[in-house]
C-alpha positions in Angstrom: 46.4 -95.6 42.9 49.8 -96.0 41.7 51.3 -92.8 42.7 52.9 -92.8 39.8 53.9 -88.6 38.9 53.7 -87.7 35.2 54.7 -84.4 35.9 56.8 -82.1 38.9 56.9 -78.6 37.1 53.8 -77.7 35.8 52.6 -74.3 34.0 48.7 -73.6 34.1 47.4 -71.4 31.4 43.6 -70.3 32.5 43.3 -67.1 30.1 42.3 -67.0 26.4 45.7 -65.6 26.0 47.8 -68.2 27.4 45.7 -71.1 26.5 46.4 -69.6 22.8 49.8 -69.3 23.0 50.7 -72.6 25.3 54.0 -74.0 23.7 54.0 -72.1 20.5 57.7 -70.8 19.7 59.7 -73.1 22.5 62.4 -75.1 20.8 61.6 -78.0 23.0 59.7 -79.2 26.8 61.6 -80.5 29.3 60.8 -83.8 30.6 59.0 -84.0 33.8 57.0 -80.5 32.6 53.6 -79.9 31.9 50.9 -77.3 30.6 47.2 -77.4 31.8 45.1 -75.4 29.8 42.1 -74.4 31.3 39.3 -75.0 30.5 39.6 -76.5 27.1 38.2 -79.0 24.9 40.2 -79.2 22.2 44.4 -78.4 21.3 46.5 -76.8 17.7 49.9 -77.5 17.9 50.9 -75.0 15.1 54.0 -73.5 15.0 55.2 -75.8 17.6 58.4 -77.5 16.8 57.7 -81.0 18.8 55.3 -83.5 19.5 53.5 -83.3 22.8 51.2 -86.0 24.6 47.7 -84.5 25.1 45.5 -86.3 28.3 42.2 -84.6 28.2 40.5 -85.1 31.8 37.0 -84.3 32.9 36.3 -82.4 35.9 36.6 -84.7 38.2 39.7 -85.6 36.8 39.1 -88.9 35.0 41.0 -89.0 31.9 38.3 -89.3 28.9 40.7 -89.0 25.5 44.3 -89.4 25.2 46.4 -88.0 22.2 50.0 -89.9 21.7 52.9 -87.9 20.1 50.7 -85.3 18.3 52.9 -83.7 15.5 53.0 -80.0 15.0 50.3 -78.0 12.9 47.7 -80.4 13.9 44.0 -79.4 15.4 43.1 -82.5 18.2 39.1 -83.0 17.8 36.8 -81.4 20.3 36.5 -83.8 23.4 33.3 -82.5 24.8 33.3 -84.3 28.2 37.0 -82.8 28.8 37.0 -79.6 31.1 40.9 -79.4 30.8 44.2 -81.1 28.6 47.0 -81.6 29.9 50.2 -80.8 27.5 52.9 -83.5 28.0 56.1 -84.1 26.3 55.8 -86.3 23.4 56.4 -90.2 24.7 55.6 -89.9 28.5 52.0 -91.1 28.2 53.0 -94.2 26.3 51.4 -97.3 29.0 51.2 -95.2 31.7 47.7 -93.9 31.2 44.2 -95.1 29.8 40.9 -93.5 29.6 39.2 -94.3 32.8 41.8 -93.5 34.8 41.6 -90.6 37.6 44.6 -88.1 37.9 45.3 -86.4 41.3 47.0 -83.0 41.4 49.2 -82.1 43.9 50.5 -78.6 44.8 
């Protein structure tokens, strides 16, 4: 355990709604921000105007696919082991994280 934090102000989206909307229209995400969107398997980034870091974790929390810098109007494919993703800004995975690895959230 590293205790390394990837995010302090996280957003959790849990309805069809907000899992469909998730960063759609925002000019930009702050570092040290983050959207979980549960559940989900699979992310669009259209009409999004940045890239974003996806880390798709299983329920336990063990990361099982990672998506680095994913431009706008793209479909991610369907990870079906993942029970959540976690929406990062683009660069903050980079080294830090590798399938495998087990993520602890905090409240």
């Amino acid at each position: 355990m590293t205790g390394e934090v990837l995010a302090e102000q996280v957003q959790v989206a849990e309805d069809f709604l907000s899992r469909l909307i998730g960063l759609m229209g925002r000019k930009t995400m702050a570092d040290g921000s983050a959207l979980i969107l549960r559940p989900c398997r699979s992310v669009h980034t259209f009409f999004m105007r940045f890239n974003i870091d996806l880390v798709f974790l299983d329920r336990r929390g063990m990361v099982v696919h990672l998506i680095k810098d994913m431009p706008p109007f793209r479909i991610s494919p369907v990870v079906l082991r993942a029970s959540l993703v976690i929406e990062l800004p683009g660069g903050t995975v980079r080294n830090r994280l590798r399938p495998g690895d087990v993520l602890q959230m905090i409240d």
